[in-house]
C-alpha positions in Angstrom: 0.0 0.0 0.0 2.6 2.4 1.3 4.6 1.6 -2.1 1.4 2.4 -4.2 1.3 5.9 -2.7 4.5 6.7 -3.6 4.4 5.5 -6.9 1.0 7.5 -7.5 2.6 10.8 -5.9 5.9 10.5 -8.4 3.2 10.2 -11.1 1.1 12.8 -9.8 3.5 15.3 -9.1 4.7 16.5 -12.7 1.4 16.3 -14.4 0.2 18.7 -11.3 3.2 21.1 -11.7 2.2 21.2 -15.5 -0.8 23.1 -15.0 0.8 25.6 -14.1 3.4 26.1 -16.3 2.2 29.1 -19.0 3.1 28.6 -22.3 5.5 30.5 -24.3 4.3 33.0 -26.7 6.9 34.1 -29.4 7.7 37.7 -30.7 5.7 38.2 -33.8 6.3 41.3 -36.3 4.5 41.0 -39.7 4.3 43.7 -42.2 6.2 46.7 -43.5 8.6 48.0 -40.6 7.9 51.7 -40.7 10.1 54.3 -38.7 10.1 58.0 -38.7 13.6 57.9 -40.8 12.3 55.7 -43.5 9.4 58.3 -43.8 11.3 61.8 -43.6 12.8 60.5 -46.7 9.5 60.7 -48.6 9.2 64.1 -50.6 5.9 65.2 -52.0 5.9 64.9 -56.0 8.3 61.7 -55.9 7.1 59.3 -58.2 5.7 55.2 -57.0 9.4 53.9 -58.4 11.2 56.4 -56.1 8.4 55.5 -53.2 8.6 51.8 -54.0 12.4 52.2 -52.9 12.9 54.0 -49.8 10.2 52.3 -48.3 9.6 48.9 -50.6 6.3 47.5 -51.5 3.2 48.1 -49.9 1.8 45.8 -48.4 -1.9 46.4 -49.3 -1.9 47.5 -53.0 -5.8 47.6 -53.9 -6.7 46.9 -57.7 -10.1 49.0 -57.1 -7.9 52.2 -55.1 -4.6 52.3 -57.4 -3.6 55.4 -56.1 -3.5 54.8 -52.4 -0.7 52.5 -51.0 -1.0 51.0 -47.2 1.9 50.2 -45.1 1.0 48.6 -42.0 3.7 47.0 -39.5 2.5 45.5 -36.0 4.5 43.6 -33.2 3.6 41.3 -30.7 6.1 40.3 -27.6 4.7 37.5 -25.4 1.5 38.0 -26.8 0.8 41.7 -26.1 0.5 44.3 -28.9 3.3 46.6 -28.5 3.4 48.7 -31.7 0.9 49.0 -34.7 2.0 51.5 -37.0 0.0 52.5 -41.1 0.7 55.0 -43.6 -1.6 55.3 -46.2 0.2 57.1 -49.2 -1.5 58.7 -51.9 -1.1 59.5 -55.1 -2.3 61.5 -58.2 -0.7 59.7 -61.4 2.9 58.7 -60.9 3.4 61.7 -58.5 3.0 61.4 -54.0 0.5 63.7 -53.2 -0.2 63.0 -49.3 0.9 60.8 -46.5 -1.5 59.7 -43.7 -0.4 57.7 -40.3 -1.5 56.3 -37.0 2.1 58.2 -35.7 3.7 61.2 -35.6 6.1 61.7 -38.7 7.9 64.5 -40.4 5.5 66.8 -43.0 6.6 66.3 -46.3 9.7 68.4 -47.5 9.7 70.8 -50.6 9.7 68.6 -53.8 13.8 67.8 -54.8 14.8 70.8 -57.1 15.1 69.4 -60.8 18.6 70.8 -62.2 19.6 71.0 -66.3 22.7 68.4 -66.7 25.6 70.7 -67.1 28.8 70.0 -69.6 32.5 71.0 -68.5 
């Protein structure tokens, strides 16, 4: 009997101590990452190639909206939301027109001044 208990306690013992051990939750970060650098460098007037590399490709390009871009970055650590960050870009033809965001970022600079190619 005695040896019964004993045997039913070193049973009993880990499969009661795993109820309360939590699971782990990983770091998840899924989308564009967006930072107040990356968008500085925008310029109003720039054209979707010029976009398309400071800040790569959107990742919500809608077929029905062509001329808005979304950007949208979010990060989990241990299950919590810790960041969510979108930027809707818009524009009229080829040309950046206005940038809308969920955070605080730089208002778009004068357009980059267009110089004539000189010859020496």
């Amino acid at each position: 009997m005695y040896m019964r208990n004993i045997l039913a306690l070193i049973v009993c013992a880990p499969l009661l101590a795993a109820c309360f051990i939590t699971p782990h939750k990983i770091d998840v970060q899924q989308g564009n990452y967006l930072d107040q650098n990356m968008v500085a460098k925008l310029k109003l007037d720039m054209t979707r190639s010029q976009v398309r590399f400071i800040m790569g490709s959107p990742l919500l390009a809608d077929p029905f909206h062509p001329e808005r871009w979304d950007y949208v970055y979010i990060e989990y650590k241990g299950g919590t939301l810790k960041q969510e960050r979108r930027l809707t870009l818009i524009f009229e033809g080829d040309l950046l027109k206005r940038a809308l965001s969920n955070f605080p970022v730089p208002q778009f600079g004068p357009a980059p001044a267009k110089t004539a190619a000189t010859t020496h």
